[in-house]
C-alpha positions in Angstrom: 27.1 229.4 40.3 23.9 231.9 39.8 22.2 231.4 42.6 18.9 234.0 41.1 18.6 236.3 38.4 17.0 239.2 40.8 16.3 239.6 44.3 13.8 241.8 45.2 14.4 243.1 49.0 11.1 243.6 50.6 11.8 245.5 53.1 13.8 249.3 53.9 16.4 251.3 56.0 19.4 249.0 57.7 18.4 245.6 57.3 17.6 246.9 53.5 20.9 247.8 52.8 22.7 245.2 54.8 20.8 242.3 52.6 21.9 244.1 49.6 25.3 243.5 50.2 26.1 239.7 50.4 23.5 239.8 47.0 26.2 241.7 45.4 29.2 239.8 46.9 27.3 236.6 44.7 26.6 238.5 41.7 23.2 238.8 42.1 21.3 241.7 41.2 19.1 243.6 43.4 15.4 245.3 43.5 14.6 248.0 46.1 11.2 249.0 46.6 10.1 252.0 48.4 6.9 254.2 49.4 7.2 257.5 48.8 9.1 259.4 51.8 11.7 256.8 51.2 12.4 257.5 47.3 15.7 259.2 48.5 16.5 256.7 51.4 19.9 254.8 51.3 18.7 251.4 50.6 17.2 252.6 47.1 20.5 254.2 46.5 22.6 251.2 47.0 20.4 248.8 44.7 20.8 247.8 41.4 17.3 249.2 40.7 14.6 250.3 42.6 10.6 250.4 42.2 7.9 252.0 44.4 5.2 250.6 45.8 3.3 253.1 47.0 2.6 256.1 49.3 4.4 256.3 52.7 2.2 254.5 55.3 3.0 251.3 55.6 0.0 249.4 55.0 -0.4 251.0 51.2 3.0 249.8 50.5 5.2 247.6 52.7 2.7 245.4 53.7 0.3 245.8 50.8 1.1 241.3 49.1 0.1 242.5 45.7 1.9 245.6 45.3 5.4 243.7 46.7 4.8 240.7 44.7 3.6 242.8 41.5 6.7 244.8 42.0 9.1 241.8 41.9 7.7 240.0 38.9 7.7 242.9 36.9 11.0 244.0 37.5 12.0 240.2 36.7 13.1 239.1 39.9 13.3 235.7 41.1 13.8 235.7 44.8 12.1 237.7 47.5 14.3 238.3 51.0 11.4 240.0 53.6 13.8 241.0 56.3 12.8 241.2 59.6 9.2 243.5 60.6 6.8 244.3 57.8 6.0 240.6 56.1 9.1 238.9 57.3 7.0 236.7 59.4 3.5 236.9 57.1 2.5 232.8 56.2 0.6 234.5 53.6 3.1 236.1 51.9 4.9 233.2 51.7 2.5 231.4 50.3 1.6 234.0 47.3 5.4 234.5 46.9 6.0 230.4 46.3 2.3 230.5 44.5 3.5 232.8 41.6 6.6 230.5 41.2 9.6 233.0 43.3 11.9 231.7 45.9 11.0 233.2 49.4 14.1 233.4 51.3 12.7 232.2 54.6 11.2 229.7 56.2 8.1 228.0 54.7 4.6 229.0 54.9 3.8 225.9 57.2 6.5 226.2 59.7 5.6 230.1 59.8 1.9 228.7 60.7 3.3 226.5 63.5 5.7 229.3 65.0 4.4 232.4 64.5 0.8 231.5 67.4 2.9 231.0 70.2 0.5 229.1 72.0 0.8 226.6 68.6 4.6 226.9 68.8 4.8 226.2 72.6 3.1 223.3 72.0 5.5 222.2 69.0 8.3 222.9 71.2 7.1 221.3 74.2 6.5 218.0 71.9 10.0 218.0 70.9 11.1 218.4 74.7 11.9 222.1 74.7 11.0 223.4 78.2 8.3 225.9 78.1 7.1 228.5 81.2 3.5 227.1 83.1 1.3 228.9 81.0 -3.0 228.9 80.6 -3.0 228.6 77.0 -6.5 228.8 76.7 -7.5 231.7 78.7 -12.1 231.9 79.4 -11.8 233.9 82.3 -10.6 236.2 85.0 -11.0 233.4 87.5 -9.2 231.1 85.9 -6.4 232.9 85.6 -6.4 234.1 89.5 -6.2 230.2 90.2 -3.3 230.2 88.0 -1.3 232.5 89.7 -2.5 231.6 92.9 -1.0 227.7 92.0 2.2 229.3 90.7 2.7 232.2 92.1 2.9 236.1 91.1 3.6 237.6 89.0 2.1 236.4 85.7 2.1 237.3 82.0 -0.2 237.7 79.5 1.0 237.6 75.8 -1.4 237.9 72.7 -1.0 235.0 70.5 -0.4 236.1 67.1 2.6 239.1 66.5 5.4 239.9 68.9 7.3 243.0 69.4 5.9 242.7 73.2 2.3 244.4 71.6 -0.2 242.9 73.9 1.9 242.1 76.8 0.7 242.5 80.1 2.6 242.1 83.6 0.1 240.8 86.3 1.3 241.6 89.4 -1.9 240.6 91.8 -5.2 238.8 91.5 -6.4 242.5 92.0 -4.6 243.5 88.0 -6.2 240.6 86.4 -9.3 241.7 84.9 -8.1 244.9 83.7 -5.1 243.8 82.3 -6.5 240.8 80.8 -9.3 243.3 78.8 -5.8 245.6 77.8 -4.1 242.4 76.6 -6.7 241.5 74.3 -7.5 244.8 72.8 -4.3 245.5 71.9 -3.5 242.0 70.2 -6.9 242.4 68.1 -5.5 245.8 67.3 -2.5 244.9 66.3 -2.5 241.1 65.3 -6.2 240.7 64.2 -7.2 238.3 66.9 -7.8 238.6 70.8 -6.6 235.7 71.5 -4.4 235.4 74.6 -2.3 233.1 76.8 -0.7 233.7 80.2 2.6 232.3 81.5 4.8 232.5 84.8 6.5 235.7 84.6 10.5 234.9 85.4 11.3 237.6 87.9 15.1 238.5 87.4 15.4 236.4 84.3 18.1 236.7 81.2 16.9 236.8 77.8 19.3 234.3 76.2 18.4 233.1 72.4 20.2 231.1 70.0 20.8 231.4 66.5 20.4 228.3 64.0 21.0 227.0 60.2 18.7 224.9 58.6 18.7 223.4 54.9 16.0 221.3 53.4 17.6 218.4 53.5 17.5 218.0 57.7 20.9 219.5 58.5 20.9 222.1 61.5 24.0 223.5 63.3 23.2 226.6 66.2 25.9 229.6 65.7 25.2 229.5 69.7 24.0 232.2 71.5 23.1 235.9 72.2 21.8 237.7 75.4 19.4 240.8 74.8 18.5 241.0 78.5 19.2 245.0 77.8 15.5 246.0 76.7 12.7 248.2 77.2 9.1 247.6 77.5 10.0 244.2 75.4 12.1 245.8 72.8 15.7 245.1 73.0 18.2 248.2 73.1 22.2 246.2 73.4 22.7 242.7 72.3 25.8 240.6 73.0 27.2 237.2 72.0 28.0 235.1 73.9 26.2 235.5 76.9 28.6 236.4 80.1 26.1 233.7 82.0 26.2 230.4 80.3 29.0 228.3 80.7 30.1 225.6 77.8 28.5 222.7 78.8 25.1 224.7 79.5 26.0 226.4 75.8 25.9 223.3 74.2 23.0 221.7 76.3 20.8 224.2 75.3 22.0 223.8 71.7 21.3 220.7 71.5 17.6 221.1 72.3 17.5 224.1 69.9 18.8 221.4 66.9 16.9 219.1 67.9 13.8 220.9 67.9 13.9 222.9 65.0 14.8 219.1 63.0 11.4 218.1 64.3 9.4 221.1 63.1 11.6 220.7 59.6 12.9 224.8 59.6 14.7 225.7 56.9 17.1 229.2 56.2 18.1 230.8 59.5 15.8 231.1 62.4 16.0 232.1 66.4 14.8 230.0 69.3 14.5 232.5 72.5 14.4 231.5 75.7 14.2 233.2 79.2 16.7 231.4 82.0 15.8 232.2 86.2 18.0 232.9 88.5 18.4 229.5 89.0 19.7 228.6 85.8 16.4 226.5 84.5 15.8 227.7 80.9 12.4 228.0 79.3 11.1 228.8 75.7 10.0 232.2 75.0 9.0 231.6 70.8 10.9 231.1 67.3 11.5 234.3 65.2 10.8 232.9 61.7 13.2 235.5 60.1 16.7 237.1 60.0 17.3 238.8 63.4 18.3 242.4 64.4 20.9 241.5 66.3 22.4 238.7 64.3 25.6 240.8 63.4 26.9 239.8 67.3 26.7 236.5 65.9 28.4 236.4 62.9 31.2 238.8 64.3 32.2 235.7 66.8 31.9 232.9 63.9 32.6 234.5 61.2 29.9 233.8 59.3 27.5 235.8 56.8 23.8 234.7 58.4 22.0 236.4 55.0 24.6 234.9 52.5 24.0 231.6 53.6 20.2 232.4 53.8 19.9 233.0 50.0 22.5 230.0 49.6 20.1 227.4 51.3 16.7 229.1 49.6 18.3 228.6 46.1 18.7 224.6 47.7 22.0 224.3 48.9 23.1 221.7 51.3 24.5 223.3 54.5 28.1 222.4 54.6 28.9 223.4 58.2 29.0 221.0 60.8 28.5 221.7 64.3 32.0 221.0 64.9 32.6 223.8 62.7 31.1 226.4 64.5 33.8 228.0 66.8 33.0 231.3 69.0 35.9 233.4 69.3 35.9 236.7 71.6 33.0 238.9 72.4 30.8 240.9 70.4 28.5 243.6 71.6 25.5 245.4 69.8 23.9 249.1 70.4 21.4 250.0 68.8 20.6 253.7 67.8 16.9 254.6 67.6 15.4 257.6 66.9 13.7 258.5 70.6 14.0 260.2 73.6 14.7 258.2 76.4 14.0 261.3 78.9 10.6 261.5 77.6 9.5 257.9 77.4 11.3 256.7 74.5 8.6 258.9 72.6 9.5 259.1 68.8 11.3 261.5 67.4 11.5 262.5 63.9 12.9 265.3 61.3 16.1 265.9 59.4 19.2 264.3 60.4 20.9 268.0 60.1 24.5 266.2 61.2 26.0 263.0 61.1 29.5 261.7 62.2 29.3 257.8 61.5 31.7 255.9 63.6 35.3 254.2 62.0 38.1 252.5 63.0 39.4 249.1 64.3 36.9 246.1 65.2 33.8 248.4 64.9 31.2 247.3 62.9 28.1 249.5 61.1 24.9 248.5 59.8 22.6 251.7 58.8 20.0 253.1 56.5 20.6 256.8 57.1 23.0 259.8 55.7 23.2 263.6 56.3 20.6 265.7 55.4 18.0 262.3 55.2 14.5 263.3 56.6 13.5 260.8 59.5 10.0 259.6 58.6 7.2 259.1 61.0 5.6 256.2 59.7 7.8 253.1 60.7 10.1 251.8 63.3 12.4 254.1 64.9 15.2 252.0 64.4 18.0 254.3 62.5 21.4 252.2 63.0 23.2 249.4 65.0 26.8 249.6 65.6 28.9 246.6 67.1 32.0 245.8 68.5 34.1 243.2 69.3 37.3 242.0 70.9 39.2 239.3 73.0 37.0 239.4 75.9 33.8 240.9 77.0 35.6 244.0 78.7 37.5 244.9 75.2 34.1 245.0 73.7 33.2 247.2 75.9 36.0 249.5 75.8 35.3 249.5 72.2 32.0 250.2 71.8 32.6 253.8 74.6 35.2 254.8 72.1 32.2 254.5 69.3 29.9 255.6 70.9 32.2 259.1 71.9 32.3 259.4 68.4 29.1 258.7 67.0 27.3 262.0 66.3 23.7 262.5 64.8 21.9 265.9 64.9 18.7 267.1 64.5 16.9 264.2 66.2 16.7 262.5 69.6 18.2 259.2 69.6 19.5 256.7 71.8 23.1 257.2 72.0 23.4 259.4 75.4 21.2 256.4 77.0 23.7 253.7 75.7 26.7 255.5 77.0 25.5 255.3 80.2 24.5 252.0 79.7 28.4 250.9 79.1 29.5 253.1 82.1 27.0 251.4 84.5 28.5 249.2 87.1 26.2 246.5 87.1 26.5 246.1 83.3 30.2 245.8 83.0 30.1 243.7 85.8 27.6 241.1 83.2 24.9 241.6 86.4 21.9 242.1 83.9 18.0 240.8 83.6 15.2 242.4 81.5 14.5 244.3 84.0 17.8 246.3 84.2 16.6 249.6 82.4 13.9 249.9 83.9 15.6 249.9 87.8 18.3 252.1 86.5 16.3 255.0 84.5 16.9 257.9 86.8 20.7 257.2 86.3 21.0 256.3 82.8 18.8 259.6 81.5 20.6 261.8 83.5 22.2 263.4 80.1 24.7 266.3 80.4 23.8 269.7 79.4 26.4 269.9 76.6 24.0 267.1 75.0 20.7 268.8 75.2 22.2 272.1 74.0 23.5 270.1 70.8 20.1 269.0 69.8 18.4 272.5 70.6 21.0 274.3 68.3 20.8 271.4 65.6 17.4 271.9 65.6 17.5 275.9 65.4 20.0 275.6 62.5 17.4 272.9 60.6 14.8 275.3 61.0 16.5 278.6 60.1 19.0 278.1 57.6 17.7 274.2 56.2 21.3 273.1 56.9 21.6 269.6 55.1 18.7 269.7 52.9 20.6 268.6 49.7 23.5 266.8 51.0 23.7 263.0 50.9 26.2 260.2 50.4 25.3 258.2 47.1 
């Protein structure tokens, strides 16, 4: 069966080339498009064809509606797939996208409406009996929200409404934070997002980030592929994934799923979606939001079930009926996730871009790689600094483990600070292997975790001397 003529991927780097791949096991022909500091990236060299959009920032290409859309009609493509970032998540693009007759492989417009304000979606979820955090959704004041926290104790959260990505977030510790951090909160979110508007919840001291993955069709099926715990993360933005999650047990699995179903039947999703939740010390779980798009981290997830999320994605767009049951779903070992940014951890987790002067990708058994980058590839400034994830998986959550050391030992990249010394440390920590983990695990265990050997540091300062001097890498590229 031919599902589309064309699919035109709107988006770049791993999750670019990873949604290229299922296209081609179907048949289908793919469109890159590309600003200009990406016209040599890997994801325009793995597709079909490719078109640009535009020049390199972002907002003159990427996230420019007209230029994506004009760029997939005229190189006769059917089918949009947005990825994750950029307009995954963009109700508007979704509608122009259905509005010029192409299939967006998503979610619809109106669902992204309801989900993507999170004070709308904790209200949808709430309705369908999803617990939700105490929260003031409709914030007027500084006393107001000192009452709050007075009635439910400290510490509190405030969260901007619109976007995610943990922009506007900001941790009230005291009555004594509240109008500062409220007046932060809401500058950033009109920054970022457009709008101001902000909520505050109950901040879960010690919580696990816990969110399940789901399948939707358009005809009212949903099965949940259960569950993945990101508790691993920094300042919001998660750094190792894992599926399942060393905390729940079966009967809480399924609990849980059952409310995630059950929910997302009453809001009517449909393609692939993730409900996250945050769960206390204490075992009570509450609703975080509902990502309206493939995940980062969904890899875990189909490494334990066996299933290709994105394939089935275009599947259900083009209007087939999901044939899983829930009975089908079975979770078999343990998966873990790392993934490889380009920062400095000792500095902040500041940025750090240039030429990728050396790279040593990573091989071998039950190792898996999703990346956008080669040797000799010139690491741009203008977009996320996420460069590659690499996953393992075994019987049990200590093989994955073992696995993913041996990985990252091997894994080399020169030329630019990345995450890879942190995540080492990260499987060698104590607390970690021991599954004794809660968002706020990094930041307790800094000191330790960037405490980098020498032998490290000296690599980057010669890699960076030999880029400089001698160009090493400039033409050299896999095709």
């Amino acid at each position: 069966m031919g599902y589309y003529r064309k699919i035109f991927i709107a988006n770049r780097g791993e999750i670019a080339c990873r949604a290229i791949r299922p296209a081609r096991e179907l048949g289908i022909p793919v469109v890159a498009g590309y600003s200009d500091c990406d016209a040599l990236s890997l994801h325009v060299k793995l597709a079909d064809e490719a078109v640009r959009l535009g020049p390199s920032p972002a907002s003159m290409s990427y996230l420019d509606i007209d230029v994506v859309l004009r760029a997939a009609i005229d190189s006769g493509c059917d089918a949009i797939f947005p990825g994750y970032g950029f307009l995954a998540e963009n109700p508007d693009f979704a509608d122009a996208v259905e509005r010029e007759g192409l299939v967006f492989i998503g979610p619809s417009s109106r669902v992204m409406r309801i989900l993507g304000d999170k004070i709308a979606a904790r209200k949808a979820l709430a309705a369908s009996g999803v617990p939700v955090t105490p929260a003031i959704e409709d914030v007027e004041d500084a006393d107001q929200v000192i009452k709050f926290g007075d009635r439910v104790g400290w510490p509190l959260l405030v969260k901007a409404s619109a976007g995610g990505g943990g922009k506007g977030m900001q941790k009230l510790a005291s009555p004594y934070e509240v109008g500062e951090g409220l007046a932060a909160a809401r500058s950033v979110a009109e920054k970022a997002f457009g709008t101001g508007t902000v909520f505050v919840e109950k901040f879960i001291e010690g919580g696990r980030h816990i969110e399940f993955q789901f399948l939707a069709d358009r005809y009212g099926n949903v099965i949940h592929l259960g569950e993945r715990e990101c508790s691993i993360q920094r300042r919001h933005q998660k750094l190792v994934e894992e599926a399942p999650s060393s905390l729940l047990t079966p009967e809480v699995r399924a609990k849980m799923g059952a409310v995630v179903v059950k929910a997302m039947k009453d809001i009517g999703y449909e393609t692939a979606g993730t409900l996250e939740f945050l769960v206390d010390k204490s075992g009570k779980f509450y609703a975080l939001e509902v990502n309206t798009r493939i995940q980062v981290e969904h890899t875990v997830t189909e490494m334990i079930t066996g299933f290709d999320i994105i394939r089935k994605m275009y599947k259900i767009a083009a209007g087939d009926r999901l044939s899983l049951r829930q009975q089908d779903v079975l979770l078999r070992g343990h998966a873990i996730q790392c993934r490889i940014n380009a920062e400095d951890p000792k500095n902040g987790f500041a940025p750090s871009f240039g030429r990728i002067t050396f790279l040593r990708q990573i091989s071998g058994p039950f190792i898996r790689t999703e990346s956008g980058i080669y040797q000799g590839w010139e690491v741009p400034s203008f977009y996320d600094s996420l460069l590659a994830k690499i996953c393992s998986v075994g019987k049990d959550r200590g093989t994955a483990i073992q696995r993913m050391r041996r990985a990252l030992r091997e894994y080399d990249i020169w030329g630019v600070r990345t995450t890879i010394p942190l995540l080492r440390r990260i499987m060698d920590q104590a607390d970690f292997v021991a599954g004794k983990i809660h968002t706020g695990f990094v930041d307790e265990n800094i000191a330790g975790l960037t405490e980098y050997e020498e032998v490290e540091e000296e690599i980057y300062k010669v890699a960076r001397f030999v880029a400089e001097v001698s160009g090493l890498g400039r033409n050299v590229h896999s095709g």
